[in-house]
N, C-alpha and C positions, 0 to 999 in steps of 0.2 A: 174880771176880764183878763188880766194879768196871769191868774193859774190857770185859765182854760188854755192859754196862746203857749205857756209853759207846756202845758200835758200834750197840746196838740205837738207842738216844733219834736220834743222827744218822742211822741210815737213816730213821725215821719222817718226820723232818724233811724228810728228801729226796724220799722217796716224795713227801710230802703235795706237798711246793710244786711237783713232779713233775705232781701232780693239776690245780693249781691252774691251771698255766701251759698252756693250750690252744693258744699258739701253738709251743711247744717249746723247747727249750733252743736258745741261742746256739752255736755252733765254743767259744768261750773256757768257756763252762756246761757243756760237755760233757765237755773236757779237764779242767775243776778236777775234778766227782764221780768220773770215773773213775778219776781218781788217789787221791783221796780214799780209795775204797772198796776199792781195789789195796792201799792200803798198810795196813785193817784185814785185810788177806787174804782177800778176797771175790772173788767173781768177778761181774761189773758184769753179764753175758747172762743169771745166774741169779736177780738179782732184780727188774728190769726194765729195759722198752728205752727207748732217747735216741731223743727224736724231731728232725727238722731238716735241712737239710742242711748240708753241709761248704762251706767257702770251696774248695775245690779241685774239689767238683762242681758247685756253680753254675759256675763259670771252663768247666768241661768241657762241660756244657750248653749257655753262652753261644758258645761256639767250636762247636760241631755248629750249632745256628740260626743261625752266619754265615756259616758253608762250605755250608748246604743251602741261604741265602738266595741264596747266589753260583751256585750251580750254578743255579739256577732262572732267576735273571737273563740269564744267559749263554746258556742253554737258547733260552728263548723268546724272550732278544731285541724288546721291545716297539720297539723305533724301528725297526727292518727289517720288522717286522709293518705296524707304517704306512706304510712308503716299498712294501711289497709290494701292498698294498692300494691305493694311489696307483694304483700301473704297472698294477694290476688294471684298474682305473676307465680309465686312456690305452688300455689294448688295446680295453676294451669300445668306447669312444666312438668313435674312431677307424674299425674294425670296423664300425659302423653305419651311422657318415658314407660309409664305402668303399659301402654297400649302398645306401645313401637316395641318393647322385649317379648310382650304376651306374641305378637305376632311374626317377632323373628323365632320362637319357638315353636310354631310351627311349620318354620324349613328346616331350621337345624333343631334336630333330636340332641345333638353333641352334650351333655350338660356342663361334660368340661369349659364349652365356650358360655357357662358365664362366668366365668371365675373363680378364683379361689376362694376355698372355704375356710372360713376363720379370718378372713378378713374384711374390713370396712373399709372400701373406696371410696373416697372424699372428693368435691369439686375445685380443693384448695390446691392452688401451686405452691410446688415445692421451690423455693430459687435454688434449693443445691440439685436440683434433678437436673442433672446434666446430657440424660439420655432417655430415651422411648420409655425406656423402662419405668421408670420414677422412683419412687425413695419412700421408705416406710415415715414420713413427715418428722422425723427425728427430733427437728428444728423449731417444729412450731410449735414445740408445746401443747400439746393437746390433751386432754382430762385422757388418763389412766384407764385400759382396760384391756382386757383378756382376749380382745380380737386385735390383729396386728392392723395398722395404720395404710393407706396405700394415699400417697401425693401423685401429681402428675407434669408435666417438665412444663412450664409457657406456652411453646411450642405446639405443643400436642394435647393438652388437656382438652380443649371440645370437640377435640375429631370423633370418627365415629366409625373408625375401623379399629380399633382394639389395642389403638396407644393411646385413647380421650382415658378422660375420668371413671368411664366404665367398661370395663374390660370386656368389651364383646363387639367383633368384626360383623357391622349389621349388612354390611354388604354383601355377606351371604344369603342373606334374605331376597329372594326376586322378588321385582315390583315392588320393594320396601325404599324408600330415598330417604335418608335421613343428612341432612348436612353438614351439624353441627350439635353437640350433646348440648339440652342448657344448662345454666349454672343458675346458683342464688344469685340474687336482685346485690345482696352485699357481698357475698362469697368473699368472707375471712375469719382470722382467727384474731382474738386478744387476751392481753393476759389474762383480765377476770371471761372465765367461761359465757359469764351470763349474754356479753356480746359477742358470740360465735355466732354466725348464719354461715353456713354452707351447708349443701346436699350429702347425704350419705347412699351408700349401695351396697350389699352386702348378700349373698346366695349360701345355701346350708349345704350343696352338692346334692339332692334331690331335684333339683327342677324349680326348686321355689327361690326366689327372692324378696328382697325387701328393701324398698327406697325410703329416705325420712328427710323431712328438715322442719325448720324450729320455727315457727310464727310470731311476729312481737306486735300485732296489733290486739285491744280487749274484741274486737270484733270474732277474731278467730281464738281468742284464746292465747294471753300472752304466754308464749316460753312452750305451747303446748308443740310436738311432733307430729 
């Protein structure tokens, strides 16, 4: 009679503080009563349940939100989204420019008004261009070659009467409006080549020219012209 009044008075106890405790039992709270109650020969599922979780299912939880965080990352790849988006922006621009010269060649025959021949006209500012004119890029280092360089001042590089980046007065063109030349999404140079992004332009004195620039997404082909 004496153990039964015993087992009863400590379950009551446990129940109650059971009650009390809204945020649940502890891993270490949960192992003492079960034992507890095991060893009056009780079964723990018959007289109520342990709320909480385990140190071994948080661990398990915390390891699924790292490995779903990592698949996600991997997945979409946020920096290829923006280098994708970039190359996006160089096809459209470029693309336009291809349109807007094709059709200023049709008011003006001039071919003088594209430019000079033997050189490559860049979207890069020159800081020593101190005038309309701009500066064979002296300063920025740029890879070596056999056609001469053409920078453009702050000032005037995207205009689009024939001090921008590309040497041709489109406002000879009627009914042609162009407002502003574009530029690469980075438009610059550094010392290793490999991160150069800007536009190039360049005409043979025939009538033909040619626009380039560099893509660094694998979508487009990294490094590809």
């Amino acid at each position: 009679m004496f153990a039964v009044s015993v087992w009863y008075n400590e379950e009551n106890k446990m129940q109650r503080k059971h009650k009390n405790r809204h945020e649940g039992f502890t891993p270490l709270e949960k192992l003492y009563y079960r034992d507890r109650l095991r060893c009056m020969g009780k079964d723990t599922a018959n007289h109520y349940s342990l709320t909480g979780f385990t140190l071994i299912e948080l661990l398990v939880v915390i390891g699924v939100v790292a490995i779903l965080s990592t698949v996600v990352l991997v997945t979409i790849n946020p920096v290829e989204l923006y280098k994708q988006a970039r190359d996006t922006n160089r096809v459209v621009s470029l693309a336009s420019l291809n349109n807007i010269i094709s059709i200023y060649q049709t008011y003006d025959t001039n071919i003088a008004g594209l430019g000079a021949t033997s050189t490559v006209y860049t979207s890069l500012i020159d800081p020593a261009a101190t005038t309309t004119a701009g500066t064979d890029c002296a300063g920025l280092n740029l890879p070596s070659s056999s056609f001469k360089y053409h920078c453009s001042a702050s000032s005037t590089f995207t205009k689009a009467d024939g001090t921008g980046w590309i040497p041709i007065d489109f406002r000879k063109a009627q009914g042609l409006s162009v407002s502003v030349l574009p530029i690469d999404p980075l438009n610059k140079v550094d010392t290793n080549p490999v991160n150069n992004f800007f536009f190039t332009y360049a005409t043979d004195g025939s009538g033909k020219f040619e626009l380039n620039a560099k893509t660094e997404s694998n979508k487009y082909g990294l490094g590809s012209n």
